[in-house]
C-alpha positions in Angstrom: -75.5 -115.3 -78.3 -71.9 -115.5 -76.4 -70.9 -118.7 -78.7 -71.4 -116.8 -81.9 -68.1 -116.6 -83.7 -67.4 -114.3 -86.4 -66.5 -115.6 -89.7 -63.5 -114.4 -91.6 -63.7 -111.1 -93.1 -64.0 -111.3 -96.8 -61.2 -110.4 -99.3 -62.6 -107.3 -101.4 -58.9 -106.5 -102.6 -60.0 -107.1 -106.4 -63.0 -105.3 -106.3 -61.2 -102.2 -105.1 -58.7 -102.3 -107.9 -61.2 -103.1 -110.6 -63.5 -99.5 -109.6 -60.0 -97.8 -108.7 -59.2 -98.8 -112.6 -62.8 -97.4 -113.4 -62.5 -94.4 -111.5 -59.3 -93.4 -112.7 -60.2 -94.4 -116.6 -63.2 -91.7 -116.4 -61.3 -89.1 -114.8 -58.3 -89.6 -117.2 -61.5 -89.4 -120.1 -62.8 -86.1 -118.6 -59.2 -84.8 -118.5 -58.7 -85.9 -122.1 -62.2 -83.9 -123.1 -61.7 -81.0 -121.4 -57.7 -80.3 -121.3 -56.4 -82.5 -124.6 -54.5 -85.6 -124.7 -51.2 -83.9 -123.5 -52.4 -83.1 -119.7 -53.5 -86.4 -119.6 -50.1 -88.1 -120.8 -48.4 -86.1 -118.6 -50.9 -87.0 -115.5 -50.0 -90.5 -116.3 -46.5 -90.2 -116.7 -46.6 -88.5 -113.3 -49.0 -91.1 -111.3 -46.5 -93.8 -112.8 -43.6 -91.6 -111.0 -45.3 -91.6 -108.0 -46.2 -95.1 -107.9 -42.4 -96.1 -108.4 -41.4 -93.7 -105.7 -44.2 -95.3 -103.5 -43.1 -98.7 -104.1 -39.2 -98.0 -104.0 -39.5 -96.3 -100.7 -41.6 -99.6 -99.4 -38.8 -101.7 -99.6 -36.3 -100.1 -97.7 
């Protein structure tokens, strides 16, 4: 039971962008229904904005 290793743990790095791309195409659908294009154009202008920071501040 001792001599047991453990195997590498496996890479789920695509699976979790795949349903975060799912997750955020339904929300941005139920944004669109309820609230119009425009809130939704301006949620993704503003997600892109705050990815950009994200990855800007990362570097230094």
């Amino acid at each position: 039971m001792r001599d047991h290793r453990l195997d590498k743990a496996p890479d789920f790095t695509n699976a979790a962008l795949v349903m975060g791309a799912v997750n955020l195409t339904w929300m941005f659908a139920v944004v669109w229904a309820v609230f119009g294009f425009a809130i939704v154009a301006l949620l993704a202008l503003g997600l892109n904005a705050a990815i950009t920071r994200l990855k800007s501040a990362r570097r230094d």
